[in-house]
Backbone as a ProteinNet text record, in pm:
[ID]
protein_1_A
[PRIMARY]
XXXXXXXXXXXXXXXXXXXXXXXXXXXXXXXXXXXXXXXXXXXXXXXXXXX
[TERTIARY]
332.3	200.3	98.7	121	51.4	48.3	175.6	168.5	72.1	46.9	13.6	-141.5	-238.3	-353.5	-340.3	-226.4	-252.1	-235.2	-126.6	-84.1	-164.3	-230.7	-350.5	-470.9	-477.5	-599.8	-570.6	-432.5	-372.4	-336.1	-304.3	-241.5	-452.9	-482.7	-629.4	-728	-710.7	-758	-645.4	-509.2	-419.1	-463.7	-534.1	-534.6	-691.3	-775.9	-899.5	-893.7	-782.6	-807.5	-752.7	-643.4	-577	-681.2	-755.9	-857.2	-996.8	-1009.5	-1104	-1037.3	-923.8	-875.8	-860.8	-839.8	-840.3	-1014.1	-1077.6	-1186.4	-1247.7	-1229.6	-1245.4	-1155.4	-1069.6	-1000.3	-1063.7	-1097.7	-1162.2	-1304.3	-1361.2	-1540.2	-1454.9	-1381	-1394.2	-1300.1	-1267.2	-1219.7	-1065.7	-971.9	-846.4	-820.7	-864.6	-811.8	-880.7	-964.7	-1016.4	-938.9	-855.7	-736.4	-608.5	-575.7	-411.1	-326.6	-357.3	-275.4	-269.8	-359.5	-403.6	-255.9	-257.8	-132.2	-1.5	-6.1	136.6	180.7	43.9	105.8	86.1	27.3	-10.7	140.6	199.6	362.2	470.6	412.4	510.4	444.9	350	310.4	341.4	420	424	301.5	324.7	241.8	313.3	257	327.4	309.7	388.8	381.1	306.7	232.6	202.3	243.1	302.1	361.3	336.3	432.6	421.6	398.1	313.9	272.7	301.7
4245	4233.6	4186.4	4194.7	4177.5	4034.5	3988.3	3840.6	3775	3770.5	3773.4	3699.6	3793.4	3819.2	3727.9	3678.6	3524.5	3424.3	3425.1	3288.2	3236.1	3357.8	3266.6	3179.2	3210.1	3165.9	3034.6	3011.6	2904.5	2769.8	2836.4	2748.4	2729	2783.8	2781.3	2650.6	2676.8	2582.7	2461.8	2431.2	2353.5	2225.1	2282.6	2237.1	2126.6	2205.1	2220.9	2077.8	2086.7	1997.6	1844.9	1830.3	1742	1650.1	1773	1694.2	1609.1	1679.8	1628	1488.9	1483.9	1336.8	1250.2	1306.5	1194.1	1147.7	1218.9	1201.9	1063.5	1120.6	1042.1	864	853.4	746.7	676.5	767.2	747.2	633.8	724.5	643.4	541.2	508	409.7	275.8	275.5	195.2	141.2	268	270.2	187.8	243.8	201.8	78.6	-2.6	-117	-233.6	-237.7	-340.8	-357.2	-272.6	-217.6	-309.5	-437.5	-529.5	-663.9	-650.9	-751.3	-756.5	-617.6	-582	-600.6	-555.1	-597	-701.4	-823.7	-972.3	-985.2	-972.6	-1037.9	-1058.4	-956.4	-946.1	-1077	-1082.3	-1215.7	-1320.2	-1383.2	-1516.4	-1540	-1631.8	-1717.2	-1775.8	-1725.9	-1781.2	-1891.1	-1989.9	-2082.5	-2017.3	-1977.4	-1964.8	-2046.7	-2005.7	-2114.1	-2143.9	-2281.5	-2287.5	-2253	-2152.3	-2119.8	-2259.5	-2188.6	-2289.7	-2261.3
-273.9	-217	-321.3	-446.4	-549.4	-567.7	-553.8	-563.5	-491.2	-363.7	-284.3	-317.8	-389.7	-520.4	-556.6	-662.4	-705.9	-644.8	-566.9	-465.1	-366.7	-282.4	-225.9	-275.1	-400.1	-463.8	-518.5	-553.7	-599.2	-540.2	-386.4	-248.9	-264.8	-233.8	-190.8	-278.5	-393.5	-518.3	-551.7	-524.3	-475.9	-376.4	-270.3	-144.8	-151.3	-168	-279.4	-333.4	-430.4	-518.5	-447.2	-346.2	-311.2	-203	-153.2	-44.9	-127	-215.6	-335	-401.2	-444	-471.5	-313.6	-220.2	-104.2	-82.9	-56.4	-77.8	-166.4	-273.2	-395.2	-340	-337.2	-280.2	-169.2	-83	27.4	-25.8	-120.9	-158.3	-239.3	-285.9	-386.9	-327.3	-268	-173.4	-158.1	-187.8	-180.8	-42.6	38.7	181.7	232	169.5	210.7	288.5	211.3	256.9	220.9	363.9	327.1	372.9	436.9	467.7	357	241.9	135.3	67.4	8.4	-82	-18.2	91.6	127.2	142	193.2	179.5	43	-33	-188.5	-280.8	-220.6	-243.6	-237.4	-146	-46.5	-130.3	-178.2	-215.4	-343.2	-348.5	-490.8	-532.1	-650.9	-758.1	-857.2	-894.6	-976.6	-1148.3	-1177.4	-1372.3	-1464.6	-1495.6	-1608.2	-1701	-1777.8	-1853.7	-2018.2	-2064.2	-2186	-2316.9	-2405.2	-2458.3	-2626.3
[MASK]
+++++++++++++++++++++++++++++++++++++++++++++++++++

């Protein structure tokens, strides 16, 4: 039962903290454009030649 004492506070400040980084992601514009990256993948780029 004692455990109990610490573990909620932990799950509690855990949880806390995970919604605080989505958040954060959220304002800075993680999710702006989630279809950019997935094509940006697909396109060749030509190399430039080493010099």
């Amino acid at each position: 039962m004692t455990t109990l004492v610490y573990l909620i506070p932990v799950a509690l400040f855990l949880g806390a903290l995970g919604l605080s980084g989505f958040l954060w992601a959220l304002r800075s514009g993680q999710y702006e454009d989630l279809d950019g990256a997935a094509e940006r993948i697909l396109i060749d780029r030509e190399e430039r030649p080493e010099r």
